[in-house]
C-alpha positions in Angstrom: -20.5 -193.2 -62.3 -22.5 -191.5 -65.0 -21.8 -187.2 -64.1 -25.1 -185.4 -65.2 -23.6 -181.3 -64.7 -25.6 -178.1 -64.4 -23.9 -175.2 -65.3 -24.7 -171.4 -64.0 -23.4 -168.4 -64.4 -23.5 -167.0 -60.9 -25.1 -168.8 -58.0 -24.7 -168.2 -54.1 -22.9 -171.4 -54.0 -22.5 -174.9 -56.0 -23.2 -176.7 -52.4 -26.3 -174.3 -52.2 -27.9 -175.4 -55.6 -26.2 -179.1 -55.7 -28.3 -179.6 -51.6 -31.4 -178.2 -53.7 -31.5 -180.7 -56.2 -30.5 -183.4 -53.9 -33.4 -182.1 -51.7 -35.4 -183.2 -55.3 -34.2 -186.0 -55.5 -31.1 -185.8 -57.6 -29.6 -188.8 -58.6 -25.8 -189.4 -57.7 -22.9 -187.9 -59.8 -25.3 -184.6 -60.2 -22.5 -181.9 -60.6 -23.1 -178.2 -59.9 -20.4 -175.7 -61.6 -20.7 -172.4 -61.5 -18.6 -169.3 -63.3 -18.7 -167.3 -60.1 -20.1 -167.7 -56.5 -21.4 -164.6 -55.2 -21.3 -166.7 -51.5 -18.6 -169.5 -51.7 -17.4 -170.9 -47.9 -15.2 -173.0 -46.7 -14.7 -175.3 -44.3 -15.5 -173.4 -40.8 -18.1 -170.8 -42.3 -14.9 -169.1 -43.7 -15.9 -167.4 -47.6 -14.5 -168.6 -50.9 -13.4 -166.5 -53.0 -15.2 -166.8 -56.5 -13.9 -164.4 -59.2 -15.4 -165.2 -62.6 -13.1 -167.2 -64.7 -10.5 -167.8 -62.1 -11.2 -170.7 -60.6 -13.0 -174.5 -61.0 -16.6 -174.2 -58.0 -18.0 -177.5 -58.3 -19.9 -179.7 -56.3 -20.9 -183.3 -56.7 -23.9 -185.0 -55.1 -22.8 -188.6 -53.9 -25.0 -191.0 -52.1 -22.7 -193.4 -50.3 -24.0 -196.9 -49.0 -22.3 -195.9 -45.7 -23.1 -195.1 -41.9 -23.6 -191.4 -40.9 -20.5 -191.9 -39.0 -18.2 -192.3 -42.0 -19.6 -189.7 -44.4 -16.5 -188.0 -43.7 -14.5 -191.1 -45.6 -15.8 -189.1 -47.8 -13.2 -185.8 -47.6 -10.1 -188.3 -47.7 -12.0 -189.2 -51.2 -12.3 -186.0 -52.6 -9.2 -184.6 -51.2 -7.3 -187.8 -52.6 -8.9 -187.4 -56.1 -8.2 -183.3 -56.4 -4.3 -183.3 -55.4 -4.3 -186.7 -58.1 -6.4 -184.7 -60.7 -4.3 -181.1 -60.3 -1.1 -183.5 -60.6 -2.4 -185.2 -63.8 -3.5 -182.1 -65.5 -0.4 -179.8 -64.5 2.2 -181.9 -63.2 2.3 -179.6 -60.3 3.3 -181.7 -57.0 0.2 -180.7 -55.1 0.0 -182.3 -51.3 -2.9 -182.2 -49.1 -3.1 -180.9 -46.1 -4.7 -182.2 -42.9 -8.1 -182.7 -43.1 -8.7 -181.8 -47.1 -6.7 -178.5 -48.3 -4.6 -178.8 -51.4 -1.2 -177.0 -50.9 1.8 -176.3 -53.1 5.3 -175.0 -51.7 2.9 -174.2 -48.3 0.4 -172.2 -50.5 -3.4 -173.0 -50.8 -4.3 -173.7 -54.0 -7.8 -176.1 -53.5 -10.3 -176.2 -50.9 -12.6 -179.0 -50.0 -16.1 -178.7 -48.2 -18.2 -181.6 -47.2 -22.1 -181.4 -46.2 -24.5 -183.4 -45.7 -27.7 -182.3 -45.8 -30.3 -184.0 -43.5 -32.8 -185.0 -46.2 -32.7 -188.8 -46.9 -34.7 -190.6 -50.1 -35.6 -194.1 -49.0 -35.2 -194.9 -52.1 -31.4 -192.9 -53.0 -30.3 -193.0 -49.7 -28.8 -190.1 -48.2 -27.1 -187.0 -49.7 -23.5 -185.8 -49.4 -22.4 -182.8 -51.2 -18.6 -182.5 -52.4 -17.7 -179.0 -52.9 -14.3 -178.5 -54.3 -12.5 -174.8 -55.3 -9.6 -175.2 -57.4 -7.5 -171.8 -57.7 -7.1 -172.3 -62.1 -6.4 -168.8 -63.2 -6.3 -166.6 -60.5 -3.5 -164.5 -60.4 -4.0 -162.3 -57.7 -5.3 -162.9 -53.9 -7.0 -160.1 -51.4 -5.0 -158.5 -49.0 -6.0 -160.5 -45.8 -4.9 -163.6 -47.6 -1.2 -162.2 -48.2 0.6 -164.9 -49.5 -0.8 -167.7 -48.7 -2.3 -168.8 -51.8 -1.7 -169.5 -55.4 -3.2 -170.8 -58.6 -1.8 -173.7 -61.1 -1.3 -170.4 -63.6 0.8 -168.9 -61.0 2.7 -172.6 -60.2 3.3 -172.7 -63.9 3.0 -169.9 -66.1 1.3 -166.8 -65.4 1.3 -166.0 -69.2 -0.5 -168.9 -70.1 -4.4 -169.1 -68.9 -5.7 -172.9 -67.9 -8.2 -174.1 -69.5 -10.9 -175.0 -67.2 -12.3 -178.0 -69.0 -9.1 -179.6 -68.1 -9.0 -179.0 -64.8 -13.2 -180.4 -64.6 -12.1 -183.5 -66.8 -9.4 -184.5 -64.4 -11.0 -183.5 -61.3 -14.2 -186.0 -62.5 -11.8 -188.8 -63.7 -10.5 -188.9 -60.3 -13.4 -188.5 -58.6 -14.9 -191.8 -60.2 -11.8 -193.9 -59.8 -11.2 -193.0 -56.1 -15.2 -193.2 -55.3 -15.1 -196.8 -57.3 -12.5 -198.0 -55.2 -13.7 -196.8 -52.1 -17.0 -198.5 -52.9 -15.4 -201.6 -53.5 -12.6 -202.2 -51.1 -13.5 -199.5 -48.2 -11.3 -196.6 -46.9 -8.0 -198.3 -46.0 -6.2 -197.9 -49.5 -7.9 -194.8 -50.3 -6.4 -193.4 -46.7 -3.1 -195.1 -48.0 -2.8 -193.3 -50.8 -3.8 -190.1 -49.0 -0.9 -190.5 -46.7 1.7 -190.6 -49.9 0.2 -186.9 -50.9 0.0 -185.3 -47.2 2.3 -182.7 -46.0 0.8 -182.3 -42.6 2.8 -185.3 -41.0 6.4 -185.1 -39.5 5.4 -181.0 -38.9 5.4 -178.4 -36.5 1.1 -177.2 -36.0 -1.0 -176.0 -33.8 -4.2 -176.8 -33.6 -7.3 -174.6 -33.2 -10.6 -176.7 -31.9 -13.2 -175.5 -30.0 -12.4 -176.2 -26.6 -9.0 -174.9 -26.9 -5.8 -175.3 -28.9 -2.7 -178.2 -29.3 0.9 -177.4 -30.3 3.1 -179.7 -31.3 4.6 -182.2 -34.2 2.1 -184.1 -36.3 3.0 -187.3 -35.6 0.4 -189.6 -37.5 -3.1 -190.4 -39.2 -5.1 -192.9 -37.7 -7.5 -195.3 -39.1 -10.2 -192.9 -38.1 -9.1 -190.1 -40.0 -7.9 -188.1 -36.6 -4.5 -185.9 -37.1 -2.1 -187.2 -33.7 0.1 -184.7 -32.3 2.9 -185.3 -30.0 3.2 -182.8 -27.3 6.5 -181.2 -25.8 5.3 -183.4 -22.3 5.4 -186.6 -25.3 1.7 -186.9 -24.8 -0.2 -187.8 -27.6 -3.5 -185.6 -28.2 -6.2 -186.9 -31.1 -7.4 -184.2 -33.0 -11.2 -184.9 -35.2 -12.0 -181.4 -36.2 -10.8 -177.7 -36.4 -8.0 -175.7 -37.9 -4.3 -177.3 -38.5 -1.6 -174.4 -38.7 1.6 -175.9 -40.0 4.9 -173.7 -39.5 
């Protein structure tokens, strides 16, 4: 994939300006970075938090040959190719965790968000918007995120600042192979290889949907992508969407 990036000082969000282009036509492997977000989300309308120089906001416009229905092939992708890429540049043994967060020792360090915007080029096919916050350099988190996240300066030196062109290199690199091989022998190796980096499996969660909640022990992926928990009754639930807690 040939990567064309745009670079900005401040925008509201990289999954703002990278939907914009792809609203224009962008071709794929357009890539949004951005030194700050002054509105970065998350997954479930939750904010990002952008502080200038801290951390790697990207997003990638892809425009998979694939059903509606399996654009979300596409977090296992991305989520696959940012624990590889943090692993490559750092060494740091990041995992993933059910659907697409990027943990270390149980702390958040990368955060994955998936659109798809509903304009469609006959021609380019339709867009889908990677947007992917790694933690680099930030050494400090607010107060309502206590401890639950880190940085790879904080998992490996907090004297030593990243440097973020490392991180992009790697992040890219991995983005390419993973997407290649997705695009040539279809999701099950790439949810293979996701299973070897995910922590969710074998744990204690709850799980917080919109018609209610599931507790339980992560008992499995399926082919689909669903997280399956076994219940205290033994009753296996299938869960598609929504937040995992793991204790």
């Amino acid at each position: 994939m040939n990567f064309s990036v745009h670079r900005f000082e401040t925008v509201s969000s990289t999954n703002d300006v990278a939907a914009r282009l792809a609203a224009e036509g962008a071709s794929e492997g357009t890539v949004v970075v951005a030194g700050r977000q002054s509105a970065g989300r998350g997954r479930l309308g939750r904010s990002w938090v952008s502080s200038p120089g801290d951390g790697l906001y990207l997003s990638v416009i892809l425009r998979p040959p694939v059903p509606l229905e399996h654009v979300w092939q596409i977090g296992f992708v991305a989520s696959l190719a940012t624990a590889e890429a943090i692993r490559r540049v750092s060494g740091i043994p990041a995992r993933i965790k059910w659907p697409n967060d990027i943990l270390v020792g149980g702390k958040k360090l990368a955060g994955i968000l998936i659109e798809s915007p509903s304009v469609t080029h006959a021609d380019i096919g339709r867009a889908v918007i990677i947007g992917i916050g790694i933690n680099v350099n930030t050494s400090s988190f607010p107060p309502e995120l206590g401890d639950r996240g880190t940085s790879i300066l904080l998992q490996k030196d907090p004297a030593s600042r990243i440097e973020m062109s490392l991180v992009q290199d790697a992040l890219l690199d991995m983005l390419d192979i993973r997407y290649g091989q997705y695009g040539v022998e279809g999701f099950p190796p790439i949810l293979d290889s996701w299973k070897a980096l995910d922590c969710t499996v074998g744990m204690v969660i709850t799980a917080l949907m919109s018609d209610g909640s599931v507790t339980g022990i992560a008992a499995g992926i399926d082919t689909d992508g669903n997280l399956i928990a076994q219940c205290d009754n033994g009753s296996l639930v299938s869960i598609n969407a929504g937040e995992v807690l793991m204790r």
